[in-house]
N, C-alpha and C positions, 0 to 999 in steps of 0.2 A: 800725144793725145791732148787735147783739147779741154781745159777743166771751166766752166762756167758759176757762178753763183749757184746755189743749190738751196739756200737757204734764206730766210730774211738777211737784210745788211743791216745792222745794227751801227746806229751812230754815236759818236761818244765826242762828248766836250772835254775829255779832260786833258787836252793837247794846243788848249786854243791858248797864245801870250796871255799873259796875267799883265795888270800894269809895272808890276814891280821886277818883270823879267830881263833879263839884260838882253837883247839881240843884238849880233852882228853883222856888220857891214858883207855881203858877199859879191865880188866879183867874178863874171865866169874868164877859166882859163882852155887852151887848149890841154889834156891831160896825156892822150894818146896823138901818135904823130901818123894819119893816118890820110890818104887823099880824099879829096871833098867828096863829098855824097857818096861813100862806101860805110857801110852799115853793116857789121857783125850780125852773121844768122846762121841761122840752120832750118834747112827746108824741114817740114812734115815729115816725118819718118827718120828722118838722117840726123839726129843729134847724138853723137858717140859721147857724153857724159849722162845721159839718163840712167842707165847701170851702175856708172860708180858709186854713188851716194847708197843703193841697196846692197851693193856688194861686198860696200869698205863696213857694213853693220848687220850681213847676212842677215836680211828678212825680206823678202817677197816682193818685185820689183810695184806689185798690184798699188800696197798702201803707202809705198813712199810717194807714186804720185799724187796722193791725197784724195779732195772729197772731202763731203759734209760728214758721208758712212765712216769713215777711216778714224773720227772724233770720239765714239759711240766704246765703251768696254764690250759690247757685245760682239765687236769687229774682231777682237782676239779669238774666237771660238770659228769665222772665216779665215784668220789669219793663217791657223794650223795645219786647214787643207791644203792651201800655198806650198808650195816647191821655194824654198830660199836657195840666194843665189848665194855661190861659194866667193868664199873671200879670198881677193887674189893674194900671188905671191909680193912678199915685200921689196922693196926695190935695194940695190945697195947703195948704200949713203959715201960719198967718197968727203972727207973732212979734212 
């Protein structure tokens, strides 16, 4: 799903360099070793990590996607009618 602005964008200066800031030199590197023009994705529908994030904290797959609504204390009282998703089983750790 698809989430858009929903709400004013509010701008904020407090991230602009100051003069007394230090900045550093950055060069770009290759990080991933990966052939040219291949692009990590996931079509519409097909991403098999959307579930984990609600499920590793059982609550409702609805507000982990977010939304301006999902911000509001009033969204706990939709939240309830929600089906929470069970949390999976743990994996075994081999150390």
């Amino acid at each position: 799903m698809v989430r858009y602005i929903m709400e004013a964008n509010v701008l904020s200066s407090a991230f602009r360099v100051g003069p007394r800031c230090a900045t550093y030199p950055c060069e770009p590197v290759d990080e991933v070793d990966r052939p040219a023009g291949v692009v990590p994705h996931h079509l519409p529908g097909t991403n098999p990590f959307l579930l984990e994030f609600p499920a590793n904290y059982e609550i409702p797959p609805e507000p982990a996607q977010g939304g301006a609504e999902t911000m509001y204390p009033e969204y706990k009282s939709k939240m309830a009618a929600m089906k929470s998703l069970a949390r999976p089983a743990k994996r075994a750790s081999f150390n």
